[in-house]
N, CA, C and O atoms as a GROMACS GRO file, in nm:
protein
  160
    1UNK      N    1 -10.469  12.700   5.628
    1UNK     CA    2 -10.431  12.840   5.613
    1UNK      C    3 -10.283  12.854   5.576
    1UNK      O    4 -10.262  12.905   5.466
    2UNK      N    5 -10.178  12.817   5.648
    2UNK     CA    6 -10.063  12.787   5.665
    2UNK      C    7  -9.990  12.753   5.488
    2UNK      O    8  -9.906  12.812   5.422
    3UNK      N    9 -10.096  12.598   5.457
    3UNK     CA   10 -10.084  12.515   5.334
    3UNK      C   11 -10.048  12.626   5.229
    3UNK      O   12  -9.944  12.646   5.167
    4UNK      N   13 -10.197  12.707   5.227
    4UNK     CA   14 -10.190  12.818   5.146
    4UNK      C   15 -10.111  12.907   5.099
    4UNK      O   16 -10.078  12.926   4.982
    5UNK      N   17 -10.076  12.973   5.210
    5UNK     CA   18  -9.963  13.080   5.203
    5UNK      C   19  -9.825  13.046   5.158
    5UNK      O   20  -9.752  13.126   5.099
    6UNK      N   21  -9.788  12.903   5.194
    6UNK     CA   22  -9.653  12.904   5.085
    6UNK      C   23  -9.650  12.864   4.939
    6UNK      O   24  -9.568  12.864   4.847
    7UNK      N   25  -9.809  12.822   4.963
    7UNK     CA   26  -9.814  12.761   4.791
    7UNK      C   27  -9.870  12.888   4.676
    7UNK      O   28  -9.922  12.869   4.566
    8UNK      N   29  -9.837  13.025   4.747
    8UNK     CA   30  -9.908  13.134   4.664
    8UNK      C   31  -9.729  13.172   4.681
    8UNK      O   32  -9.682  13.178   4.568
    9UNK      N   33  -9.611  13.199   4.798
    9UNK     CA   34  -9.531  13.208   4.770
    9UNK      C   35  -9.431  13.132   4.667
    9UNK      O   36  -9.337  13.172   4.598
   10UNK      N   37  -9.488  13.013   4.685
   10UNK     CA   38  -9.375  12.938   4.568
   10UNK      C   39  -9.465  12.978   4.444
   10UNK      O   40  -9.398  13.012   4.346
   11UNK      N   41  -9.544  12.980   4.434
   11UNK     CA   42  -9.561  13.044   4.278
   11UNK      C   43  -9.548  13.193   4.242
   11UNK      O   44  -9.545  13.217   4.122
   12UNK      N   45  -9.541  13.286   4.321
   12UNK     CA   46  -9.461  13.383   4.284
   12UNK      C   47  -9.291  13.349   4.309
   12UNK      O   48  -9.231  13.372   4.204
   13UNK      N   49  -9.238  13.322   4.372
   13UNK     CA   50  -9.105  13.323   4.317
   13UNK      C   51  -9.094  13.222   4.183
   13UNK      O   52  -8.999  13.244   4.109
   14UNK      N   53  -9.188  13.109   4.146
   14UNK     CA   54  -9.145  13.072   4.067
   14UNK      C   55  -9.076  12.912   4.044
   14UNK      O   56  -9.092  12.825   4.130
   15UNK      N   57  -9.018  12.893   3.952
   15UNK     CA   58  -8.973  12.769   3.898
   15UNK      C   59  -8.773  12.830   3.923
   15UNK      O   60  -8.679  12.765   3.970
   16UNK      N   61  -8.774  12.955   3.873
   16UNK     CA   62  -8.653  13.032   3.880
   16UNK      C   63  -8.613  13.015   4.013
   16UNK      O   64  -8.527  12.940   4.060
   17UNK      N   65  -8.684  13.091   4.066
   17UNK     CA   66  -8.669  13.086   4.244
   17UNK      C   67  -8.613  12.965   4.283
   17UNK      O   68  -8.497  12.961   4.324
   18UNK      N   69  -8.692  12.851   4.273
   18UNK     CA   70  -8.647  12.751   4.286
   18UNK      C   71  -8.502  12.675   4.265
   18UNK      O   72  -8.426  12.630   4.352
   19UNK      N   73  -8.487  12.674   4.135
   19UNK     CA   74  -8.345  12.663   4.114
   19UNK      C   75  -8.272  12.743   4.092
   19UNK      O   76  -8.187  12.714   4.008
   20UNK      N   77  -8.265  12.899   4.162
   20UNK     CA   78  -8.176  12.968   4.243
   20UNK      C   79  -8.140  12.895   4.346
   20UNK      O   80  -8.029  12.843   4.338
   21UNK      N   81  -8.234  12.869   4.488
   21UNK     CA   82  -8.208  12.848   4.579
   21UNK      C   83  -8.155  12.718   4.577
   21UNK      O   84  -8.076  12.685   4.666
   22UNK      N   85  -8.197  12.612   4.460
   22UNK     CA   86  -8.147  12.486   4.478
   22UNK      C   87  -7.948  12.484   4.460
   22UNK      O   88  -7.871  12.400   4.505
   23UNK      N   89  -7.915  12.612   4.376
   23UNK     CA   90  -7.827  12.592   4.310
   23UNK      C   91  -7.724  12.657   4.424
   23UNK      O   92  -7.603  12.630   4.420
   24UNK      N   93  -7.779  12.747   4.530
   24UNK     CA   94  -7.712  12.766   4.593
   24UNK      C   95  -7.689  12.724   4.741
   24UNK      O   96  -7.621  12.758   4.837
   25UNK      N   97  -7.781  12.632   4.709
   25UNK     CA   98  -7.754  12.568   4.857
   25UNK      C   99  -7.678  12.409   4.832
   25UNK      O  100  -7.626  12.342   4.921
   26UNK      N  101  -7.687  12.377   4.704
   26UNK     CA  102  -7.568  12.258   4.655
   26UNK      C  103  -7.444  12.357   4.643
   26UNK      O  104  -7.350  12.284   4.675
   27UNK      N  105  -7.380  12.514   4.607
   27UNK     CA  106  -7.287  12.553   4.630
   27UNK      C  107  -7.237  12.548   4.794
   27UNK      O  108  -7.131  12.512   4.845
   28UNK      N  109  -7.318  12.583   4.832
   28UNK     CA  110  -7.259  12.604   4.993
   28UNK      C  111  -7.208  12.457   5.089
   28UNK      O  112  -7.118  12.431   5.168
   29UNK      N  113  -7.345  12.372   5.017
   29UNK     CA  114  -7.263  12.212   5.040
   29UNK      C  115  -7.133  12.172   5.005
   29UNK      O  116  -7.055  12.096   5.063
   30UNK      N  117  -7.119  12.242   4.886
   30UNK     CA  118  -6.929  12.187   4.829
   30UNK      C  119  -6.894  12.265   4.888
   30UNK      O  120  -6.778  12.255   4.848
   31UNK      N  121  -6.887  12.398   5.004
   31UNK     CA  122  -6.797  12.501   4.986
   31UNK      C  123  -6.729  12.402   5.150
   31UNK      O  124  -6.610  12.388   5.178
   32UNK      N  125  -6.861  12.344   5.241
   32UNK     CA  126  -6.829  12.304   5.317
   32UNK      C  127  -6.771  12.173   5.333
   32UNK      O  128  -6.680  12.155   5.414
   33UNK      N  129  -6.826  12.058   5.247
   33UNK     CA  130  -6.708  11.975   5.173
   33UNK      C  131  -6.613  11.965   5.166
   33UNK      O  132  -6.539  11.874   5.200
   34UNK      N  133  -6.584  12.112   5.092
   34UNK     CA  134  -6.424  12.115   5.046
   34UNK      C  135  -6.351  12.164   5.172
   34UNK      O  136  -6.241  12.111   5.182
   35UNK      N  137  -6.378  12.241   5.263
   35UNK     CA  138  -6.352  12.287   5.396
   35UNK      C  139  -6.345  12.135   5.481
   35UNK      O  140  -6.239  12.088   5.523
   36UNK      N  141  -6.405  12.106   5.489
   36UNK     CA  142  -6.403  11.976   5.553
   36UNK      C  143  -6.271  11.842   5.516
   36UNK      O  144  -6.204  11.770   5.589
   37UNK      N  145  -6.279  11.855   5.410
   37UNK     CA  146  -6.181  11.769   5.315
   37UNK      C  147  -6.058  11.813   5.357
   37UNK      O  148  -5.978  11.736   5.411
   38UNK      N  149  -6.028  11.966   5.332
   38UNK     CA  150  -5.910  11.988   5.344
   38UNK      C  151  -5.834  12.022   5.500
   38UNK      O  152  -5.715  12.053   5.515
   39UNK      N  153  -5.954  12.005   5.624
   39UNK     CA  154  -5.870  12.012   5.736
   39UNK      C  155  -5.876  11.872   5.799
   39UNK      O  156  -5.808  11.840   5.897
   40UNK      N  157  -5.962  11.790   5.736
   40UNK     CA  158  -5.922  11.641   5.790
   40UNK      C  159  -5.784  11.587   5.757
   40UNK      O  160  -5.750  11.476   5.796
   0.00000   0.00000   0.00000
């Protein structure tokens, strides 16, 4: 049941969706990176 329901959500958001969220969750990785970097 469970299986289902996200595999009808990932195809409405899409391929887009996808690399939205991919693109902003590799931003937020550098944002903390660079935060990290610069108080060590």
């Amino acid at each position: 049941m469970e299986n289902k329901g996200w595999r009808t959500w990932l195809r409405r958001i899409g391929v887009w969706g996808f690399l939205f969220f991919l693109a902003k969750g590799l931003v937020w990785l550098a944002i903390f990176f660079g935060l990290f970097k610069t108080c060590a």
